[in-house]
C-alpha positions in Angstrom: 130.5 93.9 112.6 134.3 92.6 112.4 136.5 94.6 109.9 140.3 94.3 109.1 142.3 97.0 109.6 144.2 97.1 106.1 146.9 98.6 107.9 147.3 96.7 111.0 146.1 93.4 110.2 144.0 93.7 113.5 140.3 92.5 113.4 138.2 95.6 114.4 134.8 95.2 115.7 131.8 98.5 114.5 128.9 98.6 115.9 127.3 99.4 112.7 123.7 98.6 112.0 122.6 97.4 108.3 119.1 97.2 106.8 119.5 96.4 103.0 121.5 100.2 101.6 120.7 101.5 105.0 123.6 101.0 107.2 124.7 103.1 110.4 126.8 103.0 113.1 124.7 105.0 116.0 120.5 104.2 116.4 120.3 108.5 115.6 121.7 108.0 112.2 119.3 104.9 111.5 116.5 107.0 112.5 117.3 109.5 109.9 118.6 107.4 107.1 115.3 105.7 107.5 113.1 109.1 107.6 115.2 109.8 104.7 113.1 106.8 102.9 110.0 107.0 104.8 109.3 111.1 103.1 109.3 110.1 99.6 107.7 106.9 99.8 104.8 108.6 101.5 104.6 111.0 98.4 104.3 108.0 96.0 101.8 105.9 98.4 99.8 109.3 97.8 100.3 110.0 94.7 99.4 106.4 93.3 96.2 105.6 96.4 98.1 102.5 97.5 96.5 102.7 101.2 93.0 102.2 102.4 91.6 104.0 105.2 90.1 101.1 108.1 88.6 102.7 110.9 91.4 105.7 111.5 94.5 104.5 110.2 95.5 103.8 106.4 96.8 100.9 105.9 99.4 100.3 103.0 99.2 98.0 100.1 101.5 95.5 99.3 102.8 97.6 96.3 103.5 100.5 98.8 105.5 97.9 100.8 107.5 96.2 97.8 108.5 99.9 96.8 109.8 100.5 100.0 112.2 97.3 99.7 113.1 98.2 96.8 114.3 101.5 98.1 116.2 99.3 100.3 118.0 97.1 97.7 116.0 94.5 99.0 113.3 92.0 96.9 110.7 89.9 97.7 110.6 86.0 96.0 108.4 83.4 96.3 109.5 80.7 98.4 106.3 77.8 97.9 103.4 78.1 97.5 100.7 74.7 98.6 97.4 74.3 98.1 95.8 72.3 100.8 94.9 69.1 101.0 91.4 69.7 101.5 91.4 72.0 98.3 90.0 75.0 100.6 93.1 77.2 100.1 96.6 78.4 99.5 99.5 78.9 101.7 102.8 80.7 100.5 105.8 81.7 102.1 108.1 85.0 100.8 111.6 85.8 101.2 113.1 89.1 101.1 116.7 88.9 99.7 119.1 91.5 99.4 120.5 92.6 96.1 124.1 92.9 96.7 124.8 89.4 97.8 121.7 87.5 97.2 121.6 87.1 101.4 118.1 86.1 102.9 116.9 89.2 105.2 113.2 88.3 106.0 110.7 85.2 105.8 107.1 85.0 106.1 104.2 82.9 105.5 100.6 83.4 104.9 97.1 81.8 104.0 93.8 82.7 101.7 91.2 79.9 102.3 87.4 80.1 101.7 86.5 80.2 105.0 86.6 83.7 104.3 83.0 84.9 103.5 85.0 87.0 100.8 86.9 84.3 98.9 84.6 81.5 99.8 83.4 81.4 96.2 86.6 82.3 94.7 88.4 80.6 91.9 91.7 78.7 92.9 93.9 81.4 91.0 92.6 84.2 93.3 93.1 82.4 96.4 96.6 81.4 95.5 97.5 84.8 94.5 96.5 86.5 97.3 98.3 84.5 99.8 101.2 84.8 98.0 100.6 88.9 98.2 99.6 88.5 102.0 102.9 86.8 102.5 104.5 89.4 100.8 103.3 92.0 102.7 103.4 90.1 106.0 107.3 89.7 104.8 107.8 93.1 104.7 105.7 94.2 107.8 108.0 92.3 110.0 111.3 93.9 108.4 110.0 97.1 107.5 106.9 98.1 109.6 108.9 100.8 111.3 110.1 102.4 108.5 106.3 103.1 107.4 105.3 104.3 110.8 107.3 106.7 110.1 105.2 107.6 107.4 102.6 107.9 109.3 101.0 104.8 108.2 99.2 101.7 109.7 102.5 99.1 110.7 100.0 96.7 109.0 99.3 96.1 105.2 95.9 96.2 104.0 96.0 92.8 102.8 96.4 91.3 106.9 93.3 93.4 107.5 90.7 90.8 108.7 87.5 91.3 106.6 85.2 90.1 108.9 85.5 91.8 112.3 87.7 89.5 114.0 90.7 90.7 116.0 94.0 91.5 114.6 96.6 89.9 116.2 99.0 92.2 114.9 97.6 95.3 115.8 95.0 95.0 118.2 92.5 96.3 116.3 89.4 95.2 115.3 88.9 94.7 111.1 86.7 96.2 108.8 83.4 95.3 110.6 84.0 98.4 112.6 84.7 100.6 109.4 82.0 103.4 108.1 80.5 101.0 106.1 78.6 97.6 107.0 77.2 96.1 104.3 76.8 92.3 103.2 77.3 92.5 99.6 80.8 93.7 98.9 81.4 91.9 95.5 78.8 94.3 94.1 79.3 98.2 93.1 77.8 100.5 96.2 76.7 103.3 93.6 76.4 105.0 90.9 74.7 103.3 87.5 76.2 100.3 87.8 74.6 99.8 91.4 74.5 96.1 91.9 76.7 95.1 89.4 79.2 92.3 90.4 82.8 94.1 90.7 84.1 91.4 88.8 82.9 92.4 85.6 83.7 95.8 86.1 87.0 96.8 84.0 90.4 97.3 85.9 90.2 100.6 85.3 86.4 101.6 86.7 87.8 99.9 89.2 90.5 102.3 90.1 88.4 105.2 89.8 85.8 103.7 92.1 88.1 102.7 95.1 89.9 106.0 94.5 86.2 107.8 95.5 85.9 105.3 98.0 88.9 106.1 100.1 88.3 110.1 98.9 85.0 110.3 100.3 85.6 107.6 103.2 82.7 105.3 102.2 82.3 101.7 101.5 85.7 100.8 102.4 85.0 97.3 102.6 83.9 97.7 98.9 87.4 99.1 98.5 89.3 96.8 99.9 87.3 94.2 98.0 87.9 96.5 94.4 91.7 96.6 94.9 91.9 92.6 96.2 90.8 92.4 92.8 92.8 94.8 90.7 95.8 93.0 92.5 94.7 89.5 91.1 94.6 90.8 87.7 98.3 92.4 87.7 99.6 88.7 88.5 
């Protein structure tokens, strides 16, 4: 980074890193400005269940990553969003842009399509909005994933998690398929009274409580995931 000395009129040239607020002129100070964020976002991301549990790792939400760019003076915006020509989905593209001077710090893009044995009989409003959320989380994965490690999280959001057991390419990893559950069904409740019952008549908040048992008791968490893809639909 190039500074003028006030005094001198020399241009001085810092080493300094920035990232949003976080700014630093050694990689040691990063590292603790950024653990500095990471301990009470964790404590939020706990306190409020924004993370599933896939396989061994818990994987954030995209609220838990939109709080921590917010911790970083940084927001995400919508960019486009296009539905494709063969009316089978949405693709949308995010841009994280700093506060202070309105600079863009990130870019990502991001599809929902009915391919997807999940959203294959979706309306159009719930596949738009949840590639505009996977882009959003995507956005921030690619800017902020190491500030979650940190955490001690999953470097990818929940949302990226493929549902069907195909390979993520970001991880890795294999998806859900390899979970503690595999069932067929997951747009129906796994217990309780309401056994059977499509999730989409269930009200937002039974279906808090039920994905917070779910991840408690580390069952059905591709009924989870499915519960929270659809509280997250209903808060756009």
């Amino acid at each position: 980074m190039e500074q003028v000395d006030t005094k001198t009129g020399e241009i001085v040239i810092h080493n300094a890193v920035e990232l949003g607020t976080l700014r630093a002129d050694a990689p040691d100070e990063m590292m603790a400005k950024a653990a500095a964020i990471a301990a009470p976002l964790k404590k939020m991301i706990e306190a409020q269940d924004l993370y599933t549990v896939i396989g061994k790792k818990r994987h954030v939400h995209v609220e838990g990553w939109t709080a921590l760019a917010a911790l970083l003076n940084i927001t995400p915006q919508e960019e486009i969003v296009e539905r494709h020509e063969d009316g089978a989905g949405y693709t949308a593209a995010v841009v994280l842009r700093r506060l202070s001077d309105g600079m863009v710090v990130g870019r990502a893009s991001a599809e929902c399509t009915r391919a997807e044995k999940t959203w294959k009989d979706r309306d159009d409003y719930a596949l738009r909005s949840m590639a505009l959320t996977r882009a959003t989380g995507k956005a921030c994965r690619l800017a902020f994933s190491w500030i979650m490690v940190l955490g001690g999280y999953s470097p990818t959001p929940a949302e990226e998690v493929p549902r069907d057991g195909q390979r993520d390419t970001a991880t890795g990893t294999t998806g859900p398929a390899a979970a503690t559950q595999h069932t067929t069904d997951t747009d129906r409740v796994p217990f309780g009274d309401d056994k059977g019952s499509p999730l989409s008549e269930c009200s937002t908040e039974h279906l808090q409580q039920m994905a917070k048992w779910c991840r408690e008791k580390g069952k059905f968490t591709e009924h989870e995931i499915r519960m929270r893809e659809l509280i997250a639909t209903r808060e756009d």
